[in-house]
N, C-alpha and C positions, 0 to 999 in steps of 0.2 A: 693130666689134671682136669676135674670136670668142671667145665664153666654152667654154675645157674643162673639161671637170667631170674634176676630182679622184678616182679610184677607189682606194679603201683595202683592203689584201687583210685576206679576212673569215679569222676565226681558222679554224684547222683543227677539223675535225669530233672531236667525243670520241669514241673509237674506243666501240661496243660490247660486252659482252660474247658472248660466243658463247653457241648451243645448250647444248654442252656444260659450260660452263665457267656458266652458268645451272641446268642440272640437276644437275652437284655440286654447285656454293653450295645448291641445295633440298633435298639431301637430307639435308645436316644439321640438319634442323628434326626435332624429337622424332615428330610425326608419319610422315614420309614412311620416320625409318630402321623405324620400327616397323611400315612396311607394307612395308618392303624384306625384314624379318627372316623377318616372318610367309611372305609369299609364298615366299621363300627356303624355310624350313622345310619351307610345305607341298611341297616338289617333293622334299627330299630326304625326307620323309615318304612321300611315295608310293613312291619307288626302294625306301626298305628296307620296305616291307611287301609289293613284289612279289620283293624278295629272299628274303624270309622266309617267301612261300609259296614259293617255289621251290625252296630249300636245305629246308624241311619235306616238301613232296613226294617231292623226290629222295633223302632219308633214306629216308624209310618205303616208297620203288619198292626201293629198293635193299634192303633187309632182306627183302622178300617174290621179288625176284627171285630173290633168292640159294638160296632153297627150291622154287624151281620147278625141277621136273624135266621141263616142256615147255618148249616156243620162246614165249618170254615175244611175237615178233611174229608168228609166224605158225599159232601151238596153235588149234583151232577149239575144243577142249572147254575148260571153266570149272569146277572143281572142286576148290576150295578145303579141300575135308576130307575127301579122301584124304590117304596116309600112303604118300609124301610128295604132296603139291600139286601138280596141275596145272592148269596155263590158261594163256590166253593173249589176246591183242587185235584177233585177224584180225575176227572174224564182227564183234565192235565196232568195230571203223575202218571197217568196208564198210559197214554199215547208217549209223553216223551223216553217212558221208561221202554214201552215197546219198540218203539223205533228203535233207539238207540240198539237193541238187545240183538234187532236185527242187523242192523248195519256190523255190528260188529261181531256176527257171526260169522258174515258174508267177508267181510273187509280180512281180519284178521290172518284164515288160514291164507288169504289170496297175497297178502300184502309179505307175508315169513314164506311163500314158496318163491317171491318173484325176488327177493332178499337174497334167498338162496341159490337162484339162477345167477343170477346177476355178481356175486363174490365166489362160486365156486363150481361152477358150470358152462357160464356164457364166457366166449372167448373177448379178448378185452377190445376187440375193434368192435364188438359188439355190444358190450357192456354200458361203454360209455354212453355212446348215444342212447340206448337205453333210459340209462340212468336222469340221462340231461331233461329227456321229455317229462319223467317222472317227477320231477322237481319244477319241472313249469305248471306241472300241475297244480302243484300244491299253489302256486301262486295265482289262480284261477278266481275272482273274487265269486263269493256265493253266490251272488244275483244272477252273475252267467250260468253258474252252475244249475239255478232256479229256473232261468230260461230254457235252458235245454232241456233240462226234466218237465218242464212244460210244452213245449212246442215236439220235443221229438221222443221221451221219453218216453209219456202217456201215450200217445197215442199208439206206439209200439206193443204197450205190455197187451193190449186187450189178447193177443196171440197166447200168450204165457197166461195168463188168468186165466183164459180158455181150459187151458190143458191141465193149468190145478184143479178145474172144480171140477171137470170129468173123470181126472183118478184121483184125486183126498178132498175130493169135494164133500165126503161122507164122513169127515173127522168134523165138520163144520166151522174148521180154522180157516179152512181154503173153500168156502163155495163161494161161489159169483151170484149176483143179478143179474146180471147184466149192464149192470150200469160204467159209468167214466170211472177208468182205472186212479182215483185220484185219493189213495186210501195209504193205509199203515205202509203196505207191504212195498209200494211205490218210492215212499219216503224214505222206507229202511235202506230199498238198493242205491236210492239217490245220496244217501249221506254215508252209504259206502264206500260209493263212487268219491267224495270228499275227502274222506280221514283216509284210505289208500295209500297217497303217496306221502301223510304223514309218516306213519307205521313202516311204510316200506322205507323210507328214508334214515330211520333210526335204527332199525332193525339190522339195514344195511352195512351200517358204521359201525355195528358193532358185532356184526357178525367177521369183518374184518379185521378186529384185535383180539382174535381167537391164536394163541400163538401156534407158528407155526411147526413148534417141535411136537407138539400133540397131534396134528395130522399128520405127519411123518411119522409119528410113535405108531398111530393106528394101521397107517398102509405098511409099515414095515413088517408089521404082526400079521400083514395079510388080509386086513379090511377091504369093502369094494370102498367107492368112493361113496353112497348110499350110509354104510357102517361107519365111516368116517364124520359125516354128519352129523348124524342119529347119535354116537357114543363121546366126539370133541367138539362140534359146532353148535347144538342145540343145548346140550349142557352152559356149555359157559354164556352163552348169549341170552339164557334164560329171563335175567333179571333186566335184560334192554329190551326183549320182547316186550314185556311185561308193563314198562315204560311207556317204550311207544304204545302201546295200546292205549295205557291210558290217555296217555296225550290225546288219542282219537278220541277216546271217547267221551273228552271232556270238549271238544270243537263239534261231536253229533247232538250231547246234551241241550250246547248252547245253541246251536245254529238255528239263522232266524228265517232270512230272507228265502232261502230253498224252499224249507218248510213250507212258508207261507203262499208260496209262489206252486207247489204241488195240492198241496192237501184241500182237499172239501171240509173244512171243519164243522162238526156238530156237538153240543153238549149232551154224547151219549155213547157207552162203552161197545162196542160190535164185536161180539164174537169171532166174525170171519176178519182176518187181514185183510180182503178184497172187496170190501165193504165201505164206501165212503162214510165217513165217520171219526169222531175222536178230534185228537189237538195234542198245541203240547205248550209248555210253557213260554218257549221265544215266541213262537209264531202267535200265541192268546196277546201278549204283553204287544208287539210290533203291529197287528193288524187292529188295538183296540186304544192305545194310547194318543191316538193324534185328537180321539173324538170323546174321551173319558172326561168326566168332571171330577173336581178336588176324592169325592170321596171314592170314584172307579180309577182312579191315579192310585191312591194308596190301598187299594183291593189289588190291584196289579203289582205295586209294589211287595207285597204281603207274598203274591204268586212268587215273584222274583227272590223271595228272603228264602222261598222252601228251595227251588233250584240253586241257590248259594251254597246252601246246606247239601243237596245231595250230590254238589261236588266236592264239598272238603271230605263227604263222607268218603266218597270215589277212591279221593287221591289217601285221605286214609288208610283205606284198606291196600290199598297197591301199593305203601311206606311198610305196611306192616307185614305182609303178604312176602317181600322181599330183605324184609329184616330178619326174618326167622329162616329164611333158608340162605346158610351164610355158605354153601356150598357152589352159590350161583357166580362167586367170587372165582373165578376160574385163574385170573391171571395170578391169583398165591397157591397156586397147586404145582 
């Protein structure tokens, strides 16, 4: 006789709730709104205190504009107490933008190869300490940094100035006078020397969350360790590069006390790097404000609204620069 067994249909499953419909129900616990508030807070906290530098700056550009009787962008003189006022932001936008341009020529490839020693090269009893020095650097404050580039820096370059202006001294970017090395090109290596172990600090950490089954993909395929780099480490670290640079180059922008502690300033553009000459916006604003009157306060201030600006522009472009290459996102590959 066949025996069938009887099958009973099993109750339906209790639906779930969802993600969502899980994270509303949580967020009415006294905790979570209280960390909803706060977080909240803090963001619109930050907008209106970059608001309120910016409607402050643009107040007091505006009240010293209005008294200038030069080209507030392209006046080379600075002269705040004349009757009436003139000055302007040329020789300041070219020195800070030159410098900068330098330092971060200098800075950048030096700062992504010692990244690269240091996570995939240097052995790790070496590494560390490496590492440890680099990070005390960045804790270095300017002013010693200004001292050094003054007492042992300058007097050094005249060696290397020498040797520029005898071979590209005929491009007239690099000829010499002969005079105190206390120009562009001093300043550049000096604020190289500064954003350094920024750069190299971020660059580092992220070149360490490079996963590891992609360098193993490559050496497996046969890569030297060089190819390995070059095709999984450089790639994915792309958009932290990118970062940390900015970061430097928003600390060479502003940086004051080095600056002002190197440079020879004059109100007049100089062809050669090696040429005392030029300025730049911190160092005109810190060597000029202790002895400015109401109306060279707000001409200074005026200076300080354009450097505002050409750091949102910065970071800007280095938001947008890495929003468009969504390929830098290495860890969804």
């Amino acid at each position: 006789m066949d025996m069938k067994t009887q099958t009973t249909d099993a109750p339906p499953p209790t639906p779930q709730p969802t993600e969502q419909k899980r994270a509303a129900r949580g967020a009415t616990r006294p905790g979570d709104r209280i960390f909803l508030g706060l977080s909240r807070g803090s963001g619109i906290l930050l907008l209106v205190i970059m608001a309120a530098i910016a409607v402050f700056l643009a107040y007091r550009a505006s009240l010293a504009i209005q008294q200038d009787h030069g080209n507030f962008l392209t006046t080379f003189e600075w002269n705040t107490n004349l009757t009436p006022p003139v000055f302007g932001i040329a020789v300041l936008a070219f020195g800070t933008v030159v410098s900068s341009i330098i330092a971060m020529a200098l800075a950048v490839p030096v700062a992504v190869a010692i990244a690269l020693f240091l996570t995939h090269y240097a052995p790790r009893k070496l590494s560390g300490p490496v590492a440890y020095v680099i990070d005390l650097l960045a804790a270095v404050p300017s002013i010693v940094y200004g001292l050094w580039g003054a007492l042992i820096l300058v007097p050094h370059m005249q060696g290397l100035y020498g040797w520029l202006n005898t071979y590209l001294g005929w491009t007239g970017v690099f000829s010499w006078d002969g005079g105190a090395p206390r120009a562009m090109l001093t300043v550049g290596i000096l604020l190289a020397i500064m954003i350094l172990p920024i750069i190299t600090n971020v660059s580092r950490e992220v070149f360490r969350q490079v996963p590891r089954m992609h360098e193993e993909a490559a050496l497996a395929l046969g890569a030297t360790r060089w190819e390995v780099v070059r095709m999984s480490v450089l790639p994915f670290g792309r958009s932290g590069v990118i970062s940390a640079s900015m970061l430097g180059l928003g600390r060479a922008l502003g940086e004051t006390m080095a600056v002002a502690t190197v440079l020879s300033p004059s109100y007049d553009i100089q062809a050669s790097l090696l040429n005392p000459g030029g300025g730049t916006f911190a160092q005109n604003i810190a060597s000029k404000f202790g002895e400015a009157t109401d109306q060279g306060r707000d001409a200074l201030i005026a200076s300080g609204l354009v450097l505002f600006v050409i750091t949102l522009l910065v970071n800007g472009a280095a938001r947008a620069i890495i929003a468009r290459r969504k390929e830098y996102s290495g860890a969804n590959a």
